[in-house]
N, C-alpha and C positions, 0 to 999 in steps of 0.2 A: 278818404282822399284817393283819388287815381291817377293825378295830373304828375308827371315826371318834375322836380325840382332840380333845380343847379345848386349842387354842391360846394363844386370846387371846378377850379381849371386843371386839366392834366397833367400841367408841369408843377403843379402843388404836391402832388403825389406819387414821389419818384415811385418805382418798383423796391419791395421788399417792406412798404411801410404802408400805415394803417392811420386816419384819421378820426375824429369823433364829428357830429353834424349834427341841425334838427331840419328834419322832414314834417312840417303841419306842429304838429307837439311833440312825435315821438324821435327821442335820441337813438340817429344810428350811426354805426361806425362803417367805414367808407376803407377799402382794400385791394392797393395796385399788387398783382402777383404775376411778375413776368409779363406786364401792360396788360393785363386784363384786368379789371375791376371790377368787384364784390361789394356787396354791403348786407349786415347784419343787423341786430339789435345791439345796441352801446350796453347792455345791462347785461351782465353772467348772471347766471344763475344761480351761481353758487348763494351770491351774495353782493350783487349788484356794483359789482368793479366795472370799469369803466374801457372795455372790450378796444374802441380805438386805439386807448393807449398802449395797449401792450405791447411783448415782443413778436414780430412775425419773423416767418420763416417757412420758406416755403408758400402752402396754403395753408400753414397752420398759424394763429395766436394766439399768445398765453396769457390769461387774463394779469395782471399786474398787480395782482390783489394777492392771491391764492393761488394761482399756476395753474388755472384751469384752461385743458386746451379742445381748443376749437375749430376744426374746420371751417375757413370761409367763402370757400363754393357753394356748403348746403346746408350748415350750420349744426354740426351734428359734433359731438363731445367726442373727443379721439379717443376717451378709453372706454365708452357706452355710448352708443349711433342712436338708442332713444333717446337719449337726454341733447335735446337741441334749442338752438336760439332761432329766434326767427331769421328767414330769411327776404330782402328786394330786392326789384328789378331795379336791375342798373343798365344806362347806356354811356355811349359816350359820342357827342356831337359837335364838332368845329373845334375841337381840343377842350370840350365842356365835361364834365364828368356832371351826370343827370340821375336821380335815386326816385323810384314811384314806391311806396308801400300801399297797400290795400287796406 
């Protein structure tokens, strides 16, 4: 899939919080930080917790499962920068917040 999807509208996703979505088939999770907006893969890897739900802070969130934390600018586990979740392309257009994965 390449084509950008609408997610949400911007004022669904104040700053500070994280949502879950599906993009084609795959679940991602969707993240205003400071009005910029991220998205991930919705599945940890620990053990496949449900990554939107969690707590954010900053640009980090904690999976809600097991406390695994994650960077979501680039997806990369805060306590080992191998261990990452995928990362999309997000925009944001006429107050639309729009997700492409590859």
């Amino acid at each position: 899939m390449s084509d950008f999807v609408r997610v949400a509208a911007v004022e669904e996703l104040p700053p500070g919080r994280g949502m879950e979505a599906v993009v084609g088939d795959k679940p991602v999770a969707v993240f205003n930080v400071e009005g910029r907006f991220y998205s991930i893969s919705n599945r940890c890897i620990h053990r496949g917790g449900p990554l939107g739900q969690g707590f954010v802070e900053g640009n980090t969130v904690t999976c809600p499962w097991h406390a695994w934390m994650f960077d979501v600018t680039n997806g990369e586990n805060v306590v080992n920068g191998d261990v990452k979740v995928a990362c999309f392309e997000v925009k944001v257009e006429d107050g639309q917040v729009f997700v492409r994965i590859e």
